[in-house]
N, CA, C and O atoms as a Tinker XYZ file with bonds, in Angstrom:
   416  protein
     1  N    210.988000  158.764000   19.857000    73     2
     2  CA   210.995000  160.150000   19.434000    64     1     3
     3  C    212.237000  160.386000   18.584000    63     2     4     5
     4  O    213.211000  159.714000   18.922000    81     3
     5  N    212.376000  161.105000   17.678000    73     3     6
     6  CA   213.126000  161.242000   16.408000    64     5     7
     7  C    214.484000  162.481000   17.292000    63     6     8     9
     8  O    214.053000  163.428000   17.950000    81     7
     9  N    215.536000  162.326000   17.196000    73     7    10
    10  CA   216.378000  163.100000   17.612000    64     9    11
    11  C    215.966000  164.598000   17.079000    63    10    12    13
    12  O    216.004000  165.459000   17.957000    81    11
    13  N    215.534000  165.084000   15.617000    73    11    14
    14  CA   215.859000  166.167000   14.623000    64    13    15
    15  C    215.384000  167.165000   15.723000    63    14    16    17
    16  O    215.980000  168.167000   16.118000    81    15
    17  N    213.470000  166.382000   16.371000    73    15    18
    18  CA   212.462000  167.049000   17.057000    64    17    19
    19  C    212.951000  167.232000   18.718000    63    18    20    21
    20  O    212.540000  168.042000   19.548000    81    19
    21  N    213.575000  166.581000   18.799000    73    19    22
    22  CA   213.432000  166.131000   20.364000    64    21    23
    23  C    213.392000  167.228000   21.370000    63    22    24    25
    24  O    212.709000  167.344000   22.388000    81    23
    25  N    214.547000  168.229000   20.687000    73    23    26
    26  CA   214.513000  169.545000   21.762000    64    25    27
    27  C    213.285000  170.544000   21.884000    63    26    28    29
    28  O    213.119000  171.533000   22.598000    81    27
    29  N    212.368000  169.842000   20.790000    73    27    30
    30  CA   210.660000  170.782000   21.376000    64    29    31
    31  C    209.970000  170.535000   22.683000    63    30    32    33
    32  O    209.204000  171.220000   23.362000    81    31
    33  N    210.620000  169.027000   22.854000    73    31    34
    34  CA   210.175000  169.001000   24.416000    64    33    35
    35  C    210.367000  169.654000   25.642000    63    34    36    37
    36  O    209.614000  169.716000   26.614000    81    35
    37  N    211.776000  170.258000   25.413000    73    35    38
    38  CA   212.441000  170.720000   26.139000    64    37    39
    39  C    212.562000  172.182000   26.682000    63    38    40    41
    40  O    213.249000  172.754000   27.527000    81    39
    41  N    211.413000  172.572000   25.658000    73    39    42
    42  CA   211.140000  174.169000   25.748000    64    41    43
    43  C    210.286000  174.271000   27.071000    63    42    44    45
    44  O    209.700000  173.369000   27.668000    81    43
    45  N    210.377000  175.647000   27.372000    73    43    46
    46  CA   209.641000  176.517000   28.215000    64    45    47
    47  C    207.623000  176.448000   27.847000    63    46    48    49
    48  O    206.602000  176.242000   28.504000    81    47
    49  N    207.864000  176.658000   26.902000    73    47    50
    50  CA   206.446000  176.567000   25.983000    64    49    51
    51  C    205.691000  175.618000   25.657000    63    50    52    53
    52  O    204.513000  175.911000   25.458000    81    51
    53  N    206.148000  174.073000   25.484000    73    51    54
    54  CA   205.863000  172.489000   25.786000    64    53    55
    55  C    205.895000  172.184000   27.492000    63    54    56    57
    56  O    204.968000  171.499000   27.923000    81    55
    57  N    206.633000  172.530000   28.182000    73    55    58
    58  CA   206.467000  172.366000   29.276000    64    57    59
    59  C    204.526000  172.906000   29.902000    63    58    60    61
    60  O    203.593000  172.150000   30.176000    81    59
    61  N    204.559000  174.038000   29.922000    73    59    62
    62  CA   204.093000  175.295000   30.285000    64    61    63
    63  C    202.206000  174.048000   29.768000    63    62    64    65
    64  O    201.292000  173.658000   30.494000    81    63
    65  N    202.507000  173.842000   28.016000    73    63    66
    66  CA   201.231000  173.495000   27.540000    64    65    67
    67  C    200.965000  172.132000   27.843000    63    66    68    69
    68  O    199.945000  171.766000   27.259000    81    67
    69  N    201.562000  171.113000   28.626000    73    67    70
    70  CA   201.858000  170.217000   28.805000    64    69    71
    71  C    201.164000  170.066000   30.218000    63    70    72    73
    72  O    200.349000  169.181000   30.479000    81    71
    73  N    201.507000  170.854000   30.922000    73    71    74
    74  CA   201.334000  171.072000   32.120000    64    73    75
    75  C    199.721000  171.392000   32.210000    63    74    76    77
    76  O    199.026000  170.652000   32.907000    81    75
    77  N    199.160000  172.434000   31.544000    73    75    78
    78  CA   197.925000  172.884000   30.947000    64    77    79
    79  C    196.736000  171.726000   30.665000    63    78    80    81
    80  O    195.511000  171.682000   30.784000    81    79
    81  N    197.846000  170.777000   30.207000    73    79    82
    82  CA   196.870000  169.594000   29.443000    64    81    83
    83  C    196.532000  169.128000   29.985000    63    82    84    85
    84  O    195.415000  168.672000   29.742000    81    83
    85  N    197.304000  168.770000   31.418000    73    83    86
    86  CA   197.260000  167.773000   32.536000    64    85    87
    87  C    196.128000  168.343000   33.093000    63    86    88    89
    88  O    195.005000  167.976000   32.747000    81    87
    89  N    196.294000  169.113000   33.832000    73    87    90
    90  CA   195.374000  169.950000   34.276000    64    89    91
    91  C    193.844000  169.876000   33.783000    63    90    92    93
    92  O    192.996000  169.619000   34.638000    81    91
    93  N    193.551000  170.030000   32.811000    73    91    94
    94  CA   192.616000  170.206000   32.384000    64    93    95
    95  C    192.023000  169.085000   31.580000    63    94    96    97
    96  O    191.043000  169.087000   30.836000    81    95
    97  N    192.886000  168.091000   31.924000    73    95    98
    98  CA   192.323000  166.177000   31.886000    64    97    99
    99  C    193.014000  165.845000   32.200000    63    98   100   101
   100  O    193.983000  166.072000   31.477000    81    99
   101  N    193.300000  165.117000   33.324000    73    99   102
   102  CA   194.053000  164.444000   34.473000    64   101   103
   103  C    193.816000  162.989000   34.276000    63   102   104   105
   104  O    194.578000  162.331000   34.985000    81   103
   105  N    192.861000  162.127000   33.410000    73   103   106
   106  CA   192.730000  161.083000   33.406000    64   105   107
   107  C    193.260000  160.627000   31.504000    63   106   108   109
   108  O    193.335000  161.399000   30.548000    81   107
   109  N    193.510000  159.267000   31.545000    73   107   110
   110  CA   193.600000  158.751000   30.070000    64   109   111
   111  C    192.930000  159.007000   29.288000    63   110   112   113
   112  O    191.809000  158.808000   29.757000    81   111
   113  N    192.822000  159.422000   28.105000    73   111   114
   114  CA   191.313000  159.439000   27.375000    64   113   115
   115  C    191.311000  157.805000   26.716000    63   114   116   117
   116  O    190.489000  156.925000   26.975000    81   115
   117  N    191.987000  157.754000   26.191000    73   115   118
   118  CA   191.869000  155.536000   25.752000    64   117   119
   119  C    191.223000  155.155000   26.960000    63   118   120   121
   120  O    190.052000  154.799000   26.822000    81   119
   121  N    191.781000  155.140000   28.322000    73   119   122
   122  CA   191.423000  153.947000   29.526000    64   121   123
   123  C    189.837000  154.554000   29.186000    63   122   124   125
   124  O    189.005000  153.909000   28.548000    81   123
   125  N    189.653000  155.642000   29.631000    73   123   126
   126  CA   187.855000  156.574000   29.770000    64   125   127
   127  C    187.109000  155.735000   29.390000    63   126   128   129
   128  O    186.152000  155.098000   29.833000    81   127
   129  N    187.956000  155.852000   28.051000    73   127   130
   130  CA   186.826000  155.364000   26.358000    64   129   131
   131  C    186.224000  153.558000   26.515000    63   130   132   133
   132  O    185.216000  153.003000   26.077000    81   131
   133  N    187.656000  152.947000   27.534000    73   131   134
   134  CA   186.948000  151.635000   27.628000    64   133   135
   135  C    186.793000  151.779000   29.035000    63   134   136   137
   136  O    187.444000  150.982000   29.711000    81   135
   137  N    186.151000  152.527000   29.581000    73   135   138
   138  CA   185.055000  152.812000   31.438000    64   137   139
   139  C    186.546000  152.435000   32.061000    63   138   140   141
   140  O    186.534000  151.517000   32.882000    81   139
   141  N    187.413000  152.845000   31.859000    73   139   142
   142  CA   188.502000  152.593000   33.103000    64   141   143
   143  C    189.104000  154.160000   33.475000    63   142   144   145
   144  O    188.937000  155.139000   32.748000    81   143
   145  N    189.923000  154.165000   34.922000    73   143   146
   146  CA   190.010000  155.808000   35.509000    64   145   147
   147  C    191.396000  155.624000   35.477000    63   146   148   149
   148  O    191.927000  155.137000   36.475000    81   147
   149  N    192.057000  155.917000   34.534000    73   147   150
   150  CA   193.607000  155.982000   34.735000    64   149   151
   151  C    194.211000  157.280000   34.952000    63   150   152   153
   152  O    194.091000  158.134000   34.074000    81   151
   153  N    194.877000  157.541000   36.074000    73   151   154
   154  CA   195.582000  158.745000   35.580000    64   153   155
   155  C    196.578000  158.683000   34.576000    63   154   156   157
   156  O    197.327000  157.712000   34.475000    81   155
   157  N    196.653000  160.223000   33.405000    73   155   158
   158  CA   197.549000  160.481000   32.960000    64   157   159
   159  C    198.646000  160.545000   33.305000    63   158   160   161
   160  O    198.931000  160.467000   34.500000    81   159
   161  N    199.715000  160.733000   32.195000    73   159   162
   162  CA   201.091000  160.927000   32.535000    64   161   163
   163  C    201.738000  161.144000   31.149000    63   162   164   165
   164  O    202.957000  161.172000   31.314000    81   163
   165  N    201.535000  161.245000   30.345000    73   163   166
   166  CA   202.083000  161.338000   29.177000    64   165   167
   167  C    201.161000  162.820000   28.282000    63   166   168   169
   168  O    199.956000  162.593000   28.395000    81   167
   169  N    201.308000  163.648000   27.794000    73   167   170
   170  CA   200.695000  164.024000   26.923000    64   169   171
   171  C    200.845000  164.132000   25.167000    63   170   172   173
   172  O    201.760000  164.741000   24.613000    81   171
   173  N    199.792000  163.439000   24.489000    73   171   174
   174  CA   200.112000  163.134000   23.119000    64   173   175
   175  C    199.291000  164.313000   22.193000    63   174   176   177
   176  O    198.251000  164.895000   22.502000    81   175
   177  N    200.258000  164.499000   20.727000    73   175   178
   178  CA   199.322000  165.125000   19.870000    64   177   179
   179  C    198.615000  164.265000   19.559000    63   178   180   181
   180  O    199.098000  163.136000   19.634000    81   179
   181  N    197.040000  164.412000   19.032000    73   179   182
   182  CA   196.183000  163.537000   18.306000    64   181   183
   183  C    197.034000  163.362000   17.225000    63   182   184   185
   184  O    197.380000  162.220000   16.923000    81   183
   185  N    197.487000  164.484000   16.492000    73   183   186
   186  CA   197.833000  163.952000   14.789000    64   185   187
   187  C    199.261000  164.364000   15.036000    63   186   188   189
   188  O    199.612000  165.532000   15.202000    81   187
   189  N    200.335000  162.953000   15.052000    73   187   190
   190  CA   201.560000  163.300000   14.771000    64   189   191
   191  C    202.301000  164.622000   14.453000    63   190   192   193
   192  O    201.856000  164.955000   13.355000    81   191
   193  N    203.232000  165.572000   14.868000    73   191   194
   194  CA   203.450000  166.506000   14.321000    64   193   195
   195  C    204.740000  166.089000   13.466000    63   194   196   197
   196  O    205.197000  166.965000   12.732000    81   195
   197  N    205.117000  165.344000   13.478000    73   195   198
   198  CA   206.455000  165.154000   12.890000    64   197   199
   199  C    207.778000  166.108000   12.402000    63   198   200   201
   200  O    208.531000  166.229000   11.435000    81   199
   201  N    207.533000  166.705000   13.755000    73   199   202
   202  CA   208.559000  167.941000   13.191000    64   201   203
   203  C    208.440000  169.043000   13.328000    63   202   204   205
   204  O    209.202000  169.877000   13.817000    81   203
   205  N    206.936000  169.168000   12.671000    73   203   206
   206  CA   205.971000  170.288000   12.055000    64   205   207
   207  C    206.001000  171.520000   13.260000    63   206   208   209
   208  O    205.014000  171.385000   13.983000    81   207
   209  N    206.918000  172.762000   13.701000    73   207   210
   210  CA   206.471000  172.870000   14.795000    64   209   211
   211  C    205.295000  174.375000   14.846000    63   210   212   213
   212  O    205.392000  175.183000   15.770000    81   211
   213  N    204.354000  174.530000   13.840000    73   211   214
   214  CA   203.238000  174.901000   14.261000    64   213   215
   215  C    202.413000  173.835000   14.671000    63   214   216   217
   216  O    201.709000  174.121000   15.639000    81   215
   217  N    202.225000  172.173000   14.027000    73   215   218
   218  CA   201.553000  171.666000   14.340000    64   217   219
   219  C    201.627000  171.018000   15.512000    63   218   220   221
   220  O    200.654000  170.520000   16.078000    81   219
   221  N    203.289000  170.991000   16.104000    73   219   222
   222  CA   203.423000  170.791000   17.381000    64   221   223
   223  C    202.849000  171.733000   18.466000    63   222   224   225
   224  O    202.670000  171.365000   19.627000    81   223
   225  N    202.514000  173.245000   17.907000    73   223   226
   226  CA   202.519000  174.468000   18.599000    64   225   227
   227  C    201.200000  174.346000   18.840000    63   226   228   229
   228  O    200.860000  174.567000   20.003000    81   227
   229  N    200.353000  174.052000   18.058000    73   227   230
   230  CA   198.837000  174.517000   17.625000    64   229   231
   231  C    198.136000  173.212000   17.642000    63   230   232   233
   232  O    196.918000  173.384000   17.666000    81   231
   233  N    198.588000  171.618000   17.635000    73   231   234
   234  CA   197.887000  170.204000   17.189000    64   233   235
   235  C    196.985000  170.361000   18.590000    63   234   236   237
   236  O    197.189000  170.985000   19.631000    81   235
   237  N    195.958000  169.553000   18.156000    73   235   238
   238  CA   195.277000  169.179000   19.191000    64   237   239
   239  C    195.983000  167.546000   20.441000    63   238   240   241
   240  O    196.237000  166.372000   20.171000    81   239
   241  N    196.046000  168.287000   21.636000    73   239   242
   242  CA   196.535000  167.510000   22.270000    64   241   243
   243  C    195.256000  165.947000   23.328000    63   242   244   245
   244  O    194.046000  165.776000   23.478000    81   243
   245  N    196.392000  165.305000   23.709000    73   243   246
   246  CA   195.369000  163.978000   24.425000    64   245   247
   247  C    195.983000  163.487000   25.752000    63   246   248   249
   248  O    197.100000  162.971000   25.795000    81   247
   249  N    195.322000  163.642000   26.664000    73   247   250
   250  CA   196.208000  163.078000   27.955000    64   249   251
   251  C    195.559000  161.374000   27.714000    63   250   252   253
   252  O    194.427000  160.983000   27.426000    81   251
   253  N    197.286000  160.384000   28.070000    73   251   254
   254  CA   197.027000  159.275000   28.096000    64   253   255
   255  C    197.778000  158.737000   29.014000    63   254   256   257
   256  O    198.673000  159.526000   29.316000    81   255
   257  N    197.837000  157.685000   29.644000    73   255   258
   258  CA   198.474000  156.885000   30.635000    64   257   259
   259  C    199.820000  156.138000   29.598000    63   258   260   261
   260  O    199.856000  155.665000   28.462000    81   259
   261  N    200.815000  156.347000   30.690000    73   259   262
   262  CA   202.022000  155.591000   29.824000    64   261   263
   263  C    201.856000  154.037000   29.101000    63   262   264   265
   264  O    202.339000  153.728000   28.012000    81   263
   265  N    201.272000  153.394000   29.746000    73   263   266
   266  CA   200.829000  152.429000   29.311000    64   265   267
   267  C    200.146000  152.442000   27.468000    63   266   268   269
   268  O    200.619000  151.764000   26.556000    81   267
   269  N    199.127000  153.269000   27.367000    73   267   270
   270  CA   198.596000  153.703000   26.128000    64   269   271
   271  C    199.035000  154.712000   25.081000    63   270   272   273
   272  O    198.581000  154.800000   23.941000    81   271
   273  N    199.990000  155.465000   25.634000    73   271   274
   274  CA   201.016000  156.328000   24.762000    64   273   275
   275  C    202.422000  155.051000   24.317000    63   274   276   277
   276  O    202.912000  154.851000   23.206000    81   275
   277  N    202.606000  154.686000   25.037000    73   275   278
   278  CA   203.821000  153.634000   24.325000    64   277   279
   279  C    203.290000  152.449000   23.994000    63   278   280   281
   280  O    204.012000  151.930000   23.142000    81   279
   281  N    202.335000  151.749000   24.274000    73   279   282
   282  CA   202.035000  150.656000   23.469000    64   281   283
   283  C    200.466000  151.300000   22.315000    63   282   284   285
   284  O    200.823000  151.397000   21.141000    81   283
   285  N    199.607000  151.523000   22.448000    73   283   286
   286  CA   198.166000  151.254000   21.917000    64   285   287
   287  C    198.566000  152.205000   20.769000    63   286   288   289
   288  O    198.412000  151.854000   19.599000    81   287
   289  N    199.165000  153.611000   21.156000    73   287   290
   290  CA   199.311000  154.633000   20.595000    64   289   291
   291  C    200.155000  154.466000   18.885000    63   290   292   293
   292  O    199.866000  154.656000   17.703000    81   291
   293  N    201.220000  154.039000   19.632000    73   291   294
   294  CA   202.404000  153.620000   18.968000    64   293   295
   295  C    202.119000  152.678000   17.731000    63   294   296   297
   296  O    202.676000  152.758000   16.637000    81   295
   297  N    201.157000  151.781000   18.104000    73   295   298
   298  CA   200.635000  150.599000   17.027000    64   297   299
   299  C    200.107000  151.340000   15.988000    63   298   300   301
   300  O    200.332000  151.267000   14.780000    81   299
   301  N    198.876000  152.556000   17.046000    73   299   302
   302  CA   197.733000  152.929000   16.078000    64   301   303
   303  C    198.391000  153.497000   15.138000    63   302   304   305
   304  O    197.948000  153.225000   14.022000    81   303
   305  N    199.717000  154.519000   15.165000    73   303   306
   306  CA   200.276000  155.245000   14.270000    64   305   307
   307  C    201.394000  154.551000   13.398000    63   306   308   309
   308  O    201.903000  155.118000   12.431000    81   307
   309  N    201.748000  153.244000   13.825000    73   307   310
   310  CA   202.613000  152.175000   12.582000    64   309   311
   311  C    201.062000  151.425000   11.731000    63   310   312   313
   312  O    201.156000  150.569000   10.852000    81   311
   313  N    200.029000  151.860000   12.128000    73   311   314
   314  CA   198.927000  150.950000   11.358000    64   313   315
   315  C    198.403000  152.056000   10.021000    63   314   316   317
   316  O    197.859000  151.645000    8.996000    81   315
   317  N    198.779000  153.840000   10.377000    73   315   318
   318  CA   198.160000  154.726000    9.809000    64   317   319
   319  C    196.921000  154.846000   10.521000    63   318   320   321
   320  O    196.011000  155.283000    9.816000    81   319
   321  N    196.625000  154.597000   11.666000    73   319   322
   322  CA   195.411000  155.158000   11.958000    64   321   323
   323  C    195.327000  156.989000   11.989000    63   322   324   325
   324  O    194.313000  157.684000   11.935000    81   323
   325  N    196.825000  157.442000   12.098000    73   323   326
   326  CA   196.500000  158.899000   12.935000    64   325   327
   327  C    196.130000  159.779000   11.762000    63   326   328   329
   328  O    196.172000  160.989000   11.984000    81   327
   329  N    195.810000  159.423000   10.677000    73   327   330
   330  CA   195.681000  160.358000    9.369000    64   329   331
   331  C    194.260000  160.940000    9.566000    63   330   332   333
   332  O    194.322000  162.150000    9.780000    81   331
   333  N    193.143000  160.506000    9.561000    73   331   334
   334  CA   192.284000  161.314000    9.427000    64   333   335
   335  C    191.087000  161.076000   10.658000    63   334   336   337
   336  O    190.433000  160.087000   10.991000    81   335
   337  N    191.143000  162.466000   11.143000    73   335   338
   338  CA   190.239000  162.467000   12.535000    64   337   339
   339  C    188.845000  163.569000   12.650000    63   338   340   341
   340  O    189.109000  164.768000   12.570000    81   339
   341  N    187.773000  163.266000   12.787000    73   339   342
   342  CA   186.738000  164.356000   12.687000    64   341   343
   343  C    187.596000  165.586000   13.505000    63   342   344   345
   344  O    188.749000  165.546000   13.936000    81   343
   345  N    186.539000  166.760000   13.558000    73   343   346
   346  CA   186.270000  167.872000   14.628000    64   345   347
   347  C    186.584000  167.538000   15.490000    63   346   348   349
   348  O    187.716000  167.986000   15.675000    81   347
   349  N    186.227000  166.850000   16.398000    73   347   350
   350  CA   186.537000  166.428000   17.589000    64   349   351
   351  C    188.322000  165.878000   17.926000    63   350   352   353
   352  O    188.945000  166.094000   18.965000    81   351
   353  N    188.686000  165.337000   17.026000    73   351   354
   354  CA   190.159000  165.027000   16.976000    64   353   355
   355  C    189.791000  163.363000   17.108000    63   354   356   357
   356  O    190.647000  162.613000   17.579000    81   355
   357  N    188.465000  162.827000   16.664000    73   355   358
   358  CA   188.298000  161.537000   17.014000    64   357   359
   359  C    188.605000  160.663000   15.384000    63   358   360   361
   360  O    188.152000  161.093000   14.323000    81   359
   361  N    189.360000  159.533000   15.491000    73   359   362
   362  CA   189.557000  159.419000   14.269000    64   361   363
   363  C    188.251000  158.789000   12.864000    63   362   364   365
   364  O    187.511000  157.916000   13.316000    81   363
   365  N    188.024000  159.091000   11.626000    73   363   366
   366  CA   187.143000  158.702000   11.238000    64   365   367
   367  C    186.971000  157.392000   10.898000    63   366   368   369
   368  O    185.876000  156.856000   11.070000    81   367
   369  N    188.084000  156.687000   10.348000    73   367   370
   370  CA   188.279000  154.991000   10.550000    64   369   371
   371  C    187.052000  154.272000   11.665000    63   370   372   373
   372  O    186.952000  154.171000   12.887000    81   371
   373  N    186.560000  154.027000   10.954000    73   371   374
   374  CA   185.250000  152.845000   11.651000    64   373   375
   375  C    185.968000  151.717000   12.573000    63   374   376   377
   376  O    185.527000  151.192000   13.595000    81   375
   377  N    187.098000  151.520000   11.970000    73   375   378
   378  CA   187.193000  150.552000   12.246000    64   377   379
   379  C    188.862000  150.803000   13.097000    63   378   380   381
   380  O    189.630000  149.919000   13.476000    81   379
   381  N    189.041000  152.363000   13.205000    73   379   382
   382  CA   190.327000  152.423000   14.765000    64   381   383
   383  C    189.775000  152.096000   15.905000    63   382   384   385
   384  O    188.601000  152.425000   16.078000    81   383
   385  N    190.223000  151.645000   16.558000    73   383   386
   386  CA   190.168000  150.825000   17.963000    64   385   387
   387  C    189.428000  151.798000   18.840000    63   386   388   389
   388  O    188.604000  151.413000   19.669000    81   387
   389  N    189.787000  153.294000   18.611000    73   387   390
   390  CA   189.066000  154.486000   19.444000    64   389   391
   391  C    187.810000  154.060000   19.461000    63   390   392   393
   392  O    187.135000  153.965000   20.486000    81   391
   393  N    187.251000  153.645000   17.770000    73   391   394
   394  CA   185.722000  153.769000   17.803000    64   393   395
   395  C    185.314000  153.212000   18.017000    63   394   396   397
   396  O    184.133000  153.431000   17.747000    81   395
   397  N    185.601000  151.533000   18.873000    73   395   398
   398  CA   184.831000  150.603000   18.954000    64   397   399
   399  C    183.503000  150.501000   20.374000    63   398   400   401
   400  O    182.713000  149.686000   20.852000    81   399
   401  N    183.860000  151.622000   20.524000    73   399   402
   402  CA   182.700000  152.050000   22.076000    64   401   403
   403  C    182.185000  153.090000   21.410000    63   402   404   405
   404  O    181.102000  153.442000   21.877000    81   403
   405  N    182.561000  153.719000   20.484000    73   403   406
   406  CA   181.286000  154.775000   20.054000    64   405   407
   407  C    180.451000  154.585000   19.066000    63   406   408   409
   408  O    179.921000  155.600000   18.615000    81   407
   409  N    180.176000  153.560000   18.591000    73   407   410
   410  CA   179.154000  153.336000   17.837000    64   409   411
   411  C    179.732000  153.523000   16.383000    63   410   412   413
   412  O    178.915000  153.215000   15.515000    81   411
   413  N    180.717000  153.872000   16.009000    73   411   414
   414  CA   180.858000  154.533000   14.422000    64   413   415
   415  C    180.876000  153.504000   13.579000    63   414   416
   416  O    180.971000  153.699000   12.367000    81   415
């Protein structure tokens, strides 16, 4: 995490939506996607905010297991996968690792 951003974590308001996220998906969405039940622990934006903090405010979020937020995650976004994602927040790349269980 980039020092400039870091204190968005630290808010009342990241906490609060963070907490929200959990809640309301308690499991990985990566492990799901390949039939495994991980609990979460991390919550990620789908699309990088880099800073951005409406898009930190407003991005669509992803509960993932630490495991898949620091390694799978991390790759997908040094590869450019996180640039372009349908409606759903699913990415359109045929060929990101997300899609290889959904048919795309």
């Amino acid at each position: 995490m980039r020092e400039d951003w870091a204190h968005f974590y630290g808010t009342a308001f990241w906490q609060r939506r963070r907490r929200q996220q959990l809640l309301a998906h308690p499991l990985c969405r990566f492990c799901a996607d390949d039939g495994l039940v991980t609990p979460a622990t991390h919550v990620d934006h789908v699309e990088p905010h880099r800073g951005d903090w409406d898009l930190f405010c407003l991005g669509e979020l992803q509960s993932l297991c630490s495991h898949c937020h620091n390694s799978r995650k991390q790759q997908m976004e040094a590869r450019g996968f996180d640039v372009m994602v349908d409606d759903d927040g699913w990415p359109t790349d045929p060929k990101h690792p997300a899609n290889r269980h959904r048919g795309r």
